[in-house]
N, C-alpha and C positions, 0 to 999 in steps of 0.2 A: 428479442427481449432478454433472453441471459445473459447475452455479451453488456448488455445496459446495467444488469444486474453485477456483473463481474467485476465494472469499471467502478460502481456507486460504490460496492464492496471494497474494492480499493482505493479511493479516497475515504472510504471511512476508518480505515485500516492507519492511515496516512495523521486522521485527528486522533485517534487513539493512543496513537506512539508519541503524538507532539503532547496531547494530553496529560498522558503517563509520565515524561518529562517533567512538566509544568504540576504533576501530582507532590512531588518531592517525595520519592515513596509511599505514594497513598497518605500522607499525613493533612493535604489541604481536601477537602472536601468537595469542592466544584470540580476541579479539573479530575479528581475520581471518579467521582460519577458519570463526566463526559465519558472519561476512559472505559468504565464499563460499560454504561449504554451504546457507544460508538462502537466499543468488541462488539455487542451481541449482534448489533445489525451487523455490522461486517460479516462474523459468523453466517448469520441467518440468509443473507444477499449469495455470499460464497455459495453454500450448499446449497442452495435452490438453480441457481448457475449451472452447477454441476449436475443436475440434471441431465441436460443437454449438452453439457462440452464437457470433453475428458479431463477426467483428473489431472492429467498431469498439463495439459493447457495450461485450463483455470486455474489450480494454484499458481503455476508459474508467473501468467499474467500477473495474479491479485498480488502475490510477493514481491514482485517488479514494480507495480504501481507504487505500493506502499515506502520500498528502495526509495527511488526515485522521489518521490514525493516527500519521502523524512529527510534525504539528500537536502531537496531544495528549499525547504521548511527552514533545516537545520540551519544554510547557509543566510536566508534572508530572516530571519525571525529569530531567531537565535546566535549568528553572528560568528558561525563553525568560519573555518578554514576554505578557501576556495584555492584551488593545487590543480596545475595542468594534470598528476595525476589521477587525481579526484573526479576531472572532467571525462578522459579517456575510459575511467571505470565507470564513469555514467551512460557514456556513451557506448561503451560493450553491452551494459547492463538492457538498455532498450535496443540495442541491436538485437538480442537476443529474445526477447520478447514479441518484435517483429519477424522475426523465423518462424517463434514458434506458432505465432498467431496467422503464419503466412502457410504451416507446415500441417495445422490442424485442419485444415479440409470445414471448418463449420464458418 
């Protein structure tokens, strides 16, 4: 169940950031609200996670998720840049996340 809670936390992590984008610094009001309501459960998901997997996992995991996720956000919804390097750093970036998810024993 934390690993479930760790992943939800990280995709909420993932609309917060697209959110906060789409805030225009806090000035439009919808996409604010998403953005803090979608922090707090992030927040809240996170630390109850951690309960049971070590801090340094789960953040790692939930920062990774969120990476990757604003990465792919960014590129199809947003219309960023797609760069052989940009791909290789995505690809270190979950390689990474699979160690550590492979190296934490839970």
């Amino acid at each position: 169940m934390a690993w479930l809670m760790l992943v939800v936390a990280g995709f909420f992590e993932v609309v917060w950031a697209y959110a906060m984008k789409r805030s225009d610094g806090f000035t439009q009001l919808v996409p604010s609200v998403i953005t803090l309501v979608t922090m707090v459960a992030s927040f809240v998901l996170l630390s109850l996670s951690m309960r049971s997997i070590p801090l340094g996992t789960a953040y790692t995991i939930w920062t990774g998720i969120g990476a990757i996720g604003a990465f792919v956000v960014g590129i199809v919804a947003l219309g960023e840049q797609l760069s052989a390097m940009r791909i290789a750093a995505a690809v270190l970036i979950v390689s990474g996340l699979v160690l550590m998810k492979l190296s934490s024993g839970h």
